[in-house]
N, C-alpha and C positions, 0 to 999 in steps of 0.2 A: 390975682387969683380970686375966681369967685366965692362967695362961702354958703355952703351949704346950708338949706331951712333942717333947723333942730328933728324939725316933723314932715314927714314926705304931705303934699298936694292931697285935697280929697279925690281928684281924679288917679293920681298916684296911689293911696293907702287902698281905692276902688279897686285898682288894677291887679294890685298883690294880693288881695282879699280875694278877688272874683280864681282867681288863679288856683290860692291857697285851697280853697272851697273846693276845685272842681277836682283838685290833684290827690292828696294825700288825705284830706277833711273828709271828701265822699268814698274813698278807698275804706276806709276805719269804718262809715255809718253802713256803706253797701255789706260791710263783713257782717256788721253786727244782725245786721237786717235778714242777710243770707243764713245765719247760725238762729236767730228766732226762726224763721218758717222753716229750716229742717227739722227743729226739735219741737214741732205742733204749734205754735203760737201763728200769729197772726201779725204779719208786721210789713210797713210800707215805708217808702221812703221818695220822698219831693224835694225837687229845686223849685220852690217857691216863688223865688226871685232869684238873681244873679248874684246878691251876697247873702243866701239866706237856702238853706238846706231844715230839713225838717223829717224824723225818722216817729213815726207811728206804730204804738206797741199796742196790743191786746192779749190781758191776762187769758186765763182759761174760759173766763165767766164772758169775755167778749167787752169787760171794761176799756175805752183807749185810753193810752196817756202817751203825751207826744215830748218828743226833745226836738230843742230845735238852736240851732247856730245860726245866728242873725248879726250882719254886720251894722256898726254903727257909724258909717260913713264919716258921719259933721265931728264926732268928738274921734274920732281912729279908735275906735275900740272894737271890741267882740263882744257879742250878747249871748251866756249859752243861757238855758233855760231849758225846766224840767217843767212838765205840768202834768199832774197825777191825777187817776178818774175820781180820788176821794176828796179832790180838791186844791190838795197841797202843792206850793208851786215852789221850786231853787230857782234863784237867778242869781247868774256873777255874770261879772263883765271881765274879760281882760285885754291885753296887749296882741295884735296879730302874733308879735315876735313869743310870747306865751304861751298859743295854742299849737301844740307838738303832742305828739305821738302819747306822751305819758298822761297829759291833762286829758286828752280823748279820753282815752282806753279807763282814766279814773272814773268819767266822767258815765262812761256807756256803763259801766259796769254797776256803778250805783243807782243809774236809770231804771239798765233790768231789770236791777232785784228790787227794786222797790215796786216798781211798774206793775210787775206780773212773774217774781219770783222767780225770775231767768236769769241763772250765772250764766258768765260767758266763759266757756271753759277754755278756748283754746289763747285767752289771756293770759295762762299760766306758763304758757310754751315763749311768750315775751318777755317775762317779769321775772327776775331771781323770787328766789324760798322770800318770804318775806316780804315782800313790798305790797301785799294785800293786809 
C-alpha cells in the first residue's frame, strides 16, 4: 500500500484553493459586497488571480479599504488581509481546512465596521445570541 504525503502537492493544495475560493469564499464576499451597495456604500469585488479574491469597501467620505484572501500556494496556506484608508493593515495566515464559514463571516464583519462603519446585519440570522 502506498502512503500518503502528510501535505497534499502544490498543484493539489492549488486545486482545492482555486475551488474553495470560487464556491463558498466568493458566495460570503459576493453577500457582503451585495449588502454594502444596498445600504449606500460603495463596494466592489475581484478575482484577482485564481487564488486570490479581493472585496473593496468605501466609507461615506469615499475613503477605500480593501480585504482580500490570497492563497499561499509554496507554504499551503491562506493569507487574509485587511488594509484600512488610515493606514492600518490585519494579516493572518491560515490552514485552507480553517477557512469556513465562521472565520469569514468574523472576518467581513470586523472589515466593515472598521472599514466604513457597516454592520452586516443579516449575520445575526447565522450566529446564535452571543457569538458576536
Amino acid at each position: 500500500m502506498t502512503r500518503q504525503p502528510d501535505h497534499p502537492t502544490a498543484p493539489d493544495f492549488q486545486r482545492h484553493l482555486e475551488l474553495h475560493l470560487r464556491g463558498p469564499v466568493l458566495a460570503y464576499l459576493e453577500e457582503a459586497c451585495s449588502y454594502a451597495n444596498a445600504h449606500g456604500y460603495r463596494a466592489t469585488l475581484a478575482a484577482v488571480a485564481d487564488t486570490q479574491l479581493q472585496l473593496s469597501l468605501h466609507d461615506k467620505q469615499g475613503a477605500n479599504s480593501t480585504y482580500r484572501i490570497a492563497g499561499d500556494v509554496p507554504n499551503q496556506r491562506v493569507v487574509l488581509e485587511q488594509h484600512y484608508s488610515n493606514g492600518d493593515t490585519h494579516r493572518q495566515e491560515v490552514s485552507l481546512a480553517a477557512l469556513n464559514e465562521t472565520v469569514i463571516d468574523t472576518e467581513l464583519a470586523a472589515f466593515c465596521t472598521k472599514a466604513a462603519g457597516l454592520h452586516l446585519g443579516y449575520l445575526a440570522r447565522r450566529h446564535p445570541v452571543g457569538f458576536w
